[in-house]
C-alpha positions as CSV (number, residue, x, y, z in Angstrom):
1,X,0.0,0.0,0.0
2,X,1.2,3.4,-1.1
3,X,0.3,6.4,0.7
4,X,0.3,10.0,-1.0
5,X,0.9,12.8,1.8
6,X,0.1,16.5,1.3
7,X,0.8,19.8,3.2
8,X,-0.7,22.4,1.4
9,X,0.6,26.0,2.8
10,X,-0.6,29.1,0.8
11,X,2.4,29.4,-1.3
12,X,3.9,25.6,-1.1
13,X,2.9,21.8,-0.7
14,X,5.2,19.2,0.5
15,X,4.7,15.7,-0.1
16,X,5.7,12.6,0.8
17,X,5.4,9.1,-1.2
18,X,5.4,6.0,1.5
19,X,5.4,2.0,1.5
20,X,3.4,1.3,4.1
21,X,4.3,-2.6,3.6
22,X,7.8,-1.8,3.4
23,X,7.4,1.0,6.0
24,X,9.6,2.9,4.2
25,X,9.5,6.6,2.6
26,X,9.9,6.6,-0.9
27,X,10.5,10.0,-2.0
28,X,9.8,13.7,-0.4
29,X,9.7,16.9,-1.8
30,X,8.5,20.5,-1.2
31,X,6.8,23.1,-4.3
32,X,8.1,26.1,-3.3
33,X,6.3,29.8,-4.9
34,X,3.1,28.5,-5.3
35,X,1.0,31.3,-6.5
36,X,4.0,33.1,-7.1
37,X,6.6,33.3,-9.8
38,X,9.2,31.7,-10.2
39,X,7.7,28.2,-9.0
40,X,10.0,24.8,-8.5
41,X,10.0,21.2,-7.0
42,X,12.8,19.6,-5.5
43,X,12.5,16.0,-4.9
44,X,14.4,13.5,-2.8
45,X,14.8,9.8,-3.0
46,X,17.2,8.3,-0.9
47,X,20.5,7.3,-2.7
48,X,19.6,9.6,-5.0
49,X,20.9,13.1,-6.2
50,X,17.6,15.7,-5.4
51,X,16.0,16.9,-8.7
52,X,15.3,19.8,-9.1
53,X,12.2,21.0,-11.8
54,X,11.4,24.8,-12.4
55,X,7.8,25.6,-13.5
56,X,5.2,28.1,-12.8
57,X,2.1,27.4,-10.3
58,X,-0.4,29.5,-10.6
59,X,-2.6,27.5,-8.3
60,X,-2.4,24.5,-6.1
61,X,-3.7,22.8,-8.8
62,X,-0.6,23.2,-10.8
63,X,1.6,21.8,-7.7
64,X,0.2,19.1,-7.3
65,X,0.2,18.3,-11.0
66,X,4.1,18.9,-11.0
67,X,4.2,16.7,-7.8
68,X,2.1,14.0,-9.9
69,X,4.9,14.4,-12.5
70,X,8.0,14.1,-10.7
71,X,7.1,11.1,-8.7
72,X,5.8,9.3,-12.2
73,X,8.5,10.6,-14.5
74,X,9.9,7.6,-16.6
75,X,13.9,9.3,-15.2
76,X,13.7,10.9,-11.6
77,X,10.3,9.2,-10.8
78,X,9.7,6.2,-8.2
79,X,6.3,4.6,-9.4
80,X,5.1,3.3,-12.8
81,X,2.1,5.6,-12.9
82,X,-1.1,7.0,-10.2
83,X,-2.1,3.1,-10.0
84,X,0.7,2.7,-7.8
85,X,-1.1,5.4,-5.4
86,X,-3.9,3.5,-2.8
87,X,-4.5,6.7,-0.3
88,X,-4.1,10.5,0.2
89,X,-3.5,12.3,3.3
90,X,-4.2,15.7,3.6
91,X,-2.9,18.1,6.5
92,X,-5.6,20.1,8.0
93,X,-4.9,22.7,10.5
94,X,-8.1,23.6,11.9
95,X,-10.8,21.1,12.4
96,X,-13.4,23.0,14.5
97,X,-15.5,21.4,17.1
98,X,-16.5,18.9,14.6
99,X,-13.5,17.2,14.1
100,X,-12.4,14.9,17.1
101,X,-10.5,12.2,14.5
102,X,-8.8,11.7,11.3
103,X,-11.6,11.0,8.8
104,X,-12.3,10.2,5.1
105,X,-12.9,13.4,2.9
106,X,-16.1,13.6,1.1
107,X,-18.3,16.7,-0.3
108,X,-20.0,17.4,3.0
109,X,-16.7,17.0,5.1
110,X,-15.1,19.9,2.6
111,X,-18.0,22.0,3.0
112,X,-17.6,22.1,7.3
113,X,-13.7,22.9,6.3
114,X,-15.1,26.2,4.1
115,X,-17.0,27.2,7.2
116,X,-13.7,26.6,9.2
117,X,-12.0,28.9,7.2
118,X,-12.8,31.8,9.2
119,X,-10.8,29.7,12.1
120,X,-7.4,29.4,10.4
121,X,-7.1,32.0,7.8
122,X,-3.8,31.6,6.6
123,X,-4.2,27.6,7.0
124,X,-7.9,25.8,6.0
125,X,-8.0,27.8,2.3
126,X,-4.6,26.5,1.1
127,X,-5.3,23.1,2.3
128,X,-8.8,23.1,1.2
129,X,-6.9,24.1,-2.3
130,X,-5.0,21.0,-2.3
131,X,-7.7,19.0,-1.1
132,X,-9.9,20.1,-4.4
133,X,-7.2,19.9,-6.8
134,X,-5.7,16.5,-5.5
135,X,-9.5,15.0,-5.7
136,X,-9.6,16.1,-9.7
137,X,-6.1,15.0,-10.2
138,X,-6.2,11.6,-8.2
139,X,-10.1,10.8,-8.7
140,X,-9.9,7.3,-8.2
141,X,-8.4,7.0,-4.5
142,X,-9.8,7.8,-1.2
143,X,-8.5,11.0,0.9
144,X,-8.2,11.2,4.3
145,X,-8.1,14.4,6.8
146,X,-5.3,14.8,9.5
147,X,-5.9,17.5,12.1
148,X,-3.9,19.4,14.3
149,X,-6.9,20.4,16.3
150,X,-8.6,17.0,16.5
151,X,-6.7,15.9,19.9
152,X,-7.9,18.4,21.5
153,X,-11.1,17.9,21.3
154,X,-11.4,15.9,24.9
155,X,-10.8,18.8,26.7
156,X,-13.5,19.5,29.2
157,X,-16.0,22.4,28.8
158,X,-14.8,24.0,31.5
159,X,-11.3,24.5,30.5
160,X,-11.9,25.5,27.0
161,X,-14.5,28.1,27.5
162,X,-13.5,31.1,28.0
163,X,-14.4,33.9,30.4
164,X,-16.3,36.1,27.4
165,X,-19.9,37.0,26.6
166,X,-21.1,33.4,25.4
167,X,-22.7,34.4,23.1
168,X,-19.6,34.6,21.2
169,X,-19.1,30.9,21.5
170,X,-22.3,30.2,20.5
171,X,-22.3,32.7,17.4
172,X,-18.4,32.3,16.3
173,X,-17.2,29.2,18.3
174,X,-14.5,31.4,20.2
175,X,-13.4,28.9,22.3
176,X,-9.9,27.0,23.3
177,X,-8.7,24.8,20.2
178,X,-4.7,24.0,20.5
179,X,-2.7,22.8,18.1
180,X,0.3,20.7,17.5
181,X,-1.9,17.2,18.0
182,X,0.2,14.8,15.9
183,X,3.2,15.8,17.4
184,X,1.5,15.7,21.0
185,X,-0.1,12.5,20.6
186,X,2.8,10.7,19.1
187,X,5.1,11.4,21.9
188,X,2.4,11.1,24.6
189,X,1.8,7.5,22.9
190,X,5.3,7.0,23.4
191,X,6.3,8.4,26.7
192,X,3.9,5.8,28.0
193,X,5.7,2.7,26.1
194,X,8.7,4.0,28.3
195,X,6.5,4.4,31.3
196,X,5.9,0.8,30.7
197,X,1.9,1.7,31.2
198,X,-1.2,1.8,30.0
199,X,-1.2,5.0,28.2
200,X,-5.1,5.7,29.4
201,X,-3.7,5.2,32.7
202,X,-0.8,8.2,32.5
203,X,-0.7,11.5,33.3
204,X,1.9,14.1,31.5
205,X,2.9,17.4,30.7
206,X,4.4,17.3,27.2
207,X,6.6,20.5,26.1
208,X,6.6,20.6,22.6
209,X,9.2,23.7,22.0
210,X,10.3,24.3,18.2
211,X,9.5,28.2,17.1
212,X,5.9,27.2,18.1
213,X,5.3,26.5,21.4
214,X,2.6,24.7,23.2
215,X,2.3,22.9,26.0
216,X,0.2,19.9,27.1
217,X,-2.0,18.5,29.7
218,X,-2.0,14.6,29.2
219,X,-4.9,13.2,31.8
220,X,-5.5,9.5,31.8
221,X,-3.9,9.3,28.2
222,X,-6.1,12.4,26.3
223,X,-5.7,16.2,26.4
224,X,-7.0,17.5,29.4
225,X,-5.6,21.5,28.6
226,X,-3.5,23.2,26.3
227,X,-1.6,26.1,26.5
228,X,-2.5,27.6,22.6
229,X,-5.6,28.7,22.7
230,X,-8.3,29.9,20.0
231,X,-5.3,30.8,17.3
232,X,-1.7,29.7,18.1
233,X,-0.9,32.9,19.6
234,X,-1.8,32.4,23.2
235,X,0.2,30.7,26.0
236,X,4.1,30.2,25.9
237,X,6.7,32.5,24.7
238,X,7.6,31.9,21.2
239,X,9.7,32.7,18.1
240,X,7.8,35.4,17.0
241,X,4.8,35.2,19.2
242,X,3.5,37.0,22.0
243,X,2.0,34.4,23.8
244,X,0.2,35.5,26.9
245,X,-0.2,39.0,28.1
246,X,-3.0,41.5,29.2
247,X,-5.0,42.5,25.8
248,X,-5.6,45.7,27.2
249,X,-2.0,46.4,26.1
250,X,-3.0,45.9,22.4
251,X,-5.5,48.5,22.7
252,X,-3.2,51.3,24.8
253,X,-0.5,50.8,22.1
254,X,-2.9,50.9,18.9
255,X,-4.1,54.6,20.2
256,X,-1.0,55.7,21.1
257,X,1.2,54.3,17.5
258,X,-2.3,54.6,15.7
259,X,-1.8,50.8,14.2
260,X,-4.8,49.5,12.8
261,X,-6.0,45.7,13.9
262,X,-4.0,44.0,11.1
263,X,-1.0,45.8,12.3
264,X,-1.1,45.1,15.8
265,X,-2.2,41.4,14.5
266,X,0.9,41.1,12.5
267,X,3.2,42.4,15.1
268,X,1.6,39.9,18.3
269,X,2.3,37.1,15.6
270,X,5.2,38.3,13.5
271,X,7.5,40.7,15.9
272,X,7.3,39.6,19.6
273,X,8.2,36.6,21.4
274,X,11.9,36.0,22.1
275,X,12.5,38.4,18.7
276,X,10.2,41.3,19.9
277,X,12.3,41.1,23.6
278,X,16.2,40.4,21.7
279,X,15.3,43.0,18.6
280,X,16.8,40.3,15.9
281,X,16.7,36.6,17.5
282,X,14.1,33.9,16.7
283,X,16.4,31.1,16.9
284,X,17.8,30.2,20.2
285,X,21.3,29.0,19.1
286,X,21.3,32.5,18.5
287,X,19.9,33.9,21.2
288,X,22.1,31.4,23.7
289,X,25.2,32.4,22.0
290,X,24.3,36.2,22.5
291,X,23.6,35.8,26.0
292,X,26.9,34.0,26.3
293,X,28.5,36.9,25.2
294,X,26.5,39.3,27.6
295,X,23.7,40.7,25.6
296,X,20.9,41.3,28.3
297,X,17.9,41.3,25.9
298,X,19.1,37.3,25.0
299,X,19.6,36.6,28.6
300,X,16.0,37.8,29.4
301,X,14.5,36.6,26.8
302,X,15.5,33.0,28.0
303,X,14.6,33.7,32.0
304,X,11.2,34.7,30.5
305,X,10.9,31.2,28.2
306,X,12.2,29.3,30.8
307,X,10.0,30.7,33.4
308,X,6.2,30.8,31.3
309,X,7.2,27.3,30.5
310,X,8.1,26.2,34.5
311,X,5.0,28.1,34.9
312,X,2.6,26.1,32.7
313,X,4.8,22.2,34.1
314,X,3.4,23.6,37.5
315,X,0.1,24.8,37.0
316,X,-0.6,21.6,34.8
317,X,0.8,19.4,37.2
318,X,-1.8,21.0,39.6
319,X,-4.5,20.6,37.2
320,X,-4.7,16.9,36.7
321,X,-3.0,15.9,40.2
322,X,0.1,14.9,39.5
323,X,2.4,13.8,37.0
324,X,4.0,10.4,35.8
325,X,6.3,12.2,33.4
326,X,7.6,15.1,31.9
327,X,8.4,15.3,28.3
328,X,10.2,17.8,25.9
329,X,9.7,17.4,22.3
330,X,10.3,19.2,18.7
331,X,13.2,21.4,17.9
332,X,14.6,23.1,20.7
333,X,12.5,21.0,23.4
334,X,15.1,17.6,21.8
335,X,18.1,19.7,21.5
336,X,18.2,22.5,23.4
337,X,19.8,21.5,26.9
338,X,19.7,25.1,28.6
339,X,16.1,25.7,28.0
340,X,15.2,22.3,29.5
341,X,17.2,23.1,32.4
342,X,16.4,26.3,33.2
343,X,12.7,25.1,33.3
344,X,13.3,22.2,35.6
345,X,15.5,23.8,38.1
346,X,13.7,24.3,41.4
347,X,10.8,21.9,40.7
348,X,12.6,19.3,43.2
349,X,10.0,20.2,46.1
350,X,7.9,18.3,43.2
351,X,9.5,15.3,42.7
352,X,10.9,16.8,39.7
353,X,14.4,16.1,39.3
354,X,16.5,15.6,36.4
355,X,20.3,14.9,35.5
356,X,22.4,17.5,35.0
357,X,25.2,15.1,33.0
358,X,22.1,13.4,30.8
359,X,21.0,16.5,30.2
360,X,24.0,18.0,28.8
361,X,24.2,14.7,26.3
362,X,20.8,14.8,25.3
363,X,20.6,16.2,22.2
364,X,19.4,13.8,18.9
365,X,16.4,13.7,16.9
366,X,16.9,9.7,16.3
367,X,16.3,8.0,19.8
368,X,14.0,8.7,23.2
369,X,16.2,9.7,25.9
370,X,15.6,9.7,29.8
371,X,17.2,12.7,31.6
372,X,15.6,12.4,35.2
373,X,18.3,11.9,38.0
374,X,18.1,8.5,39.9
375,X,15.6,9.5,42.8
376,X,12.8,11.6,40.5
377,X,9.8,10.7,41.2
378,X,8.4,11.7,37.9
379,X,10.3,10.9,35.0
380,X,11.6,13.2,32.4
381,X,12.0,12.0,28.7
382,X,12.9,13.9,25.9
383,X,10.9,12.2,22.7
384,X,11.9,13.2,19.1
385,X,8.1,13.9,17.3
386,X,7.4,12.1,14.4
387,X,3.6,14.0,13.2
388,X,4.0,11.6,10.0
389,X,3.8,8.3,11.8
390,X,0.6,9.3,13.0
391,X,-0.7,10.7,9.6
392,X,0.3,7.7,7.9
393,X,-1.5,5.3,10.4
394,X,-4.7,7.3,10.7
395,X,-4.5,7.4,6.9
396,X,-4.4,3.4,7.1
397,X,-6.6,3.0,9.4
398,X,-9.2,4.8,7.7
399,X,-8.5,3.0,5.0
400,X,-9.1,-0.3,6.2
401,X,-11.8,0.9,7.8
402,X,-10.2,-0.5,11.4
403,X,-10.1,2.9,13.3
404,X,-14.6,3.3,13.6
405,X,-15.1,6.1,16.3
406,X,-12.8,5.2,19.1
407,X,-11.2,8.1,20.3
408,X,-9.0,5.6,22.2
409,X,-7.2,4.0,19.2
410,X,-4.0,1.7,19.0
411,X,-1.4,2.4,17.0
412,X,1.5,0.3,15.7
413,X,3.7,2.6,17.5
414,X,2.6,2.2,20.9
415,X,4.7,-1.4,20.7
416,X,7.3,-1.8,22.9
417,X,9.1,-3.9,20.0
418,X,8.2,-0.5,17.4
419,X,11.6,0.6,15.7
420,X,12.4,3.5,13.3
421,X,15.3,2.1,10.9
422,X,15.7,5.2,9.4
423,X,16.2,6.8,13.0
424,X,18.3,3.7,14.7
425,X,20.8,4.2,11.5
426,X,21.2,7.9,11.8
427,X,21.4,7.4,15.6
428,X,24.5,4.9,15.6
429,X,26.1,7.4,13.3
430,X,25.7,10.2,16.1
431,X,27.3,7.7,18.6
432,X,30.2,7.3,16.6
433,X,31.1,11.0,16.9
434,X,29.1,10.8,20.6
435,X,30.0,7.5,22.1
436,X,28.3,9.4,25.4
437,X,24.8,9.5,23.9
438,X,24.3,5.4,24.1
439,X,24.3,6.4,27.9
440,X,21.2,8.5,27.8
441,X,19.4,6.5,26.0
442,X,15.6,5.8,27.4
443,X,14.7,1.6,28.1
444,X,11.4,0.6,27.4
445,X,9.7,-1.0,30.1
């Protein structure tokens, strides 16, 4: 079984050809310019040289007709012809309320994505583009939904209400949504394989840190809370994001700069976060090596990550009573040892106690490491993400017709025995330059 997977952003797509027998990746690529000029496609196929194809897309429609073409090409391509292809999967951001799973896309299920659209502006109408054009070009297969929003979606009433005239809920669903899911639900899947426990049995706080950040309330195996609320731009500090603060300030700084709402929108999203407090950083290699050499604004701006994040680890704690693990994730959560430490230090009182040495080592995106010192309480992994797993298996699951309506679905990952060859090979070549890392190295229980 082949598997087709689309990302549809408003000026690119990404794809991604798998073997779900093999359980391999055949080829990946990116369409970059999309609705743009000068519009290309690189494609990769390992053992390969890339390929690289210049040709204008005017619309999704054209990407995904170039994408069509390099995969099938009689030189660069990697399958006979669209035969070869069983199943699409299509990335959705923003599911709504009525989304709680992955599910098969039909006419009725685009429709509730149009009326989403409102939800995600910059998100839903490229990837309902790519959803339309991929059903004309690829007729013949069923395609399948993946949300970001759909884990959320156990969250209690309670916690994702907010404290606003409710009549805005009920009018414009202005509500908690978060984001992230794949990500989040892969690595809480996984932290309890290394918990050695029932995963509907464990509670965590997950840290998934990359430019985005969110953070995660695991109760009992679902998400309880979330830290990004009705767009991605409440809760932690960010790249570029505000995260939270009092909204009044929006207002007292639009009167007194005389910035209209798209302004003050694009500058909340676009120009705060660890860049608004540093003035030029987004990326913390940057910002650590800045702060190394003395530059206030980058040493603030990582007491004030570090701190929102230590924060939200307490307060969620609190919220679900009590923790069986901790767990960083994504970009700078896997590789970033200062952040991780400077948002653990001094949570001791809660059985929170990590390794300083581990720490230090811990940094790969190929194998699940376990950084808490030998008398924590709670355990402390730090989980490379891997959102395609999850697309892929929802998209087989669906396909098979073996996922129904549980909310509580087993995935081929949640084996203790599960291994990523791709992963175990990259990791081994890490330990040959970092013979230290085999030491950090998480057992599965």
């Amino acid at each position: 079984m082949i598997i087709l997977c689309l990302n549809c952003g408003s000026s690119s797509v990404k794809y991604r050809l798998y073997d779900w027998d093999k359980k391999e990746t055949i080829a990946t690529g990116i369409v970059e310019r999309v609705t743009n000029s000068g519009s290309f496609c690189i494609q990769e196929v390992y053992g390969r040289d890339s390929v690289k194809v210049e040709r204008e897309c005017p619309t999704h429609r054209e990407a995904i007709k170039l994408i069509i073409e390099m995969l099938t090409s009689p030189k660069d391509g990697v399958i006979k012809d669209l035969k070869g292809i069983s199943a699409v999967g299509h990335r959705v951001v923003h599911g709504g309320e009525r989304f709680a799973k992955s599910v098969i896309i039909t006419d009725e299920v685009v429709e509730e994505f149009k009326k989403l659209a409102d939800l995600a502006p910059l998100h839903n109408p490229p990837n309902i583009l790519g959803i339309e054009a991929a059903k004309e070009l690829l007729p013949n297969v069923p395609h399948m939904a993946i949300m970001d929003t759909a884990w959320h979606q156990t969250m209690p009433k309670y916690v994702f209400t907010y404290a606003l005239p409710y009549e805005w809920y009920e009018k414009y669903k202005i509500r908690r949504y978060g984001f992230h899911g794949t990500s989040l639900l892969y690595v809480s899947r996984r932290a309890s394989v290394l918990l050695g426990k029932d995963p509907f049995e464990c509670n965590l706080v997950i840290c998934h840190i990359g430019n985005g950040v969110s953070l995660n309330a695991v109760k009992n195996g679902i998400s309880f809370d979330t830290s990004m609320g009705f767009t991605p731009l409440e809760g932690l500090v960010m790249g570029t994001r505000a995260g939270d603060h009092d909204a009044a300030i929006n207002f007292y700084i639009m009167d007194k700069e005389n910035y209209s709402t798209g302004e003050m929108n694009s500058i909340l999203n676009k120009k705060s976060g660890i860049l608004g407090i540093t003035g030029k950083y987004t990326d913390r290699r940057d910002v650590i090596e800045a702060a190394e050499r003395g530059d206030e604004r980058a040493i603030l701006a990582l007491d004030i990550e570090a701190y929102r994040i230590k924060k939200y680890i307490g307060a969620y704690a609190a919220a679900i009573g009590g923790i069986d693990a901790i767990v960083f994730t994504a970009g700078v959560g896997e590789m970033c040892d200062l952040i991780r430490a400077k948002a653990l230090d001094g949570l001791d009182f809660m059985g929170i106690k990590y390794d300083k040495g581990k720490n230090k080592i811990a940094k790969t995106r190929n194998a699940e490491c376990d950084i808490s010192a030998g008398d924590s309480r709670v355990k402390i992994f730090v989980i490379p993400t891997d959102e395609e797993r999850v697309f892929i298996e929802d998209v087989v699951a669906l396909y098979e017709k073996s996922r129904g309506n549980k909310i509580r679905y087993t995935y081929r990952f949640q084996s203790p025995h599960y291994r990523n060859s791709l992963r175990d090979s990259e990791f081994e070549k890490e330990c040959g330059k970092n013979p230290e890392l085999h030491k950090v190295v998480a057992k599965v229980n």
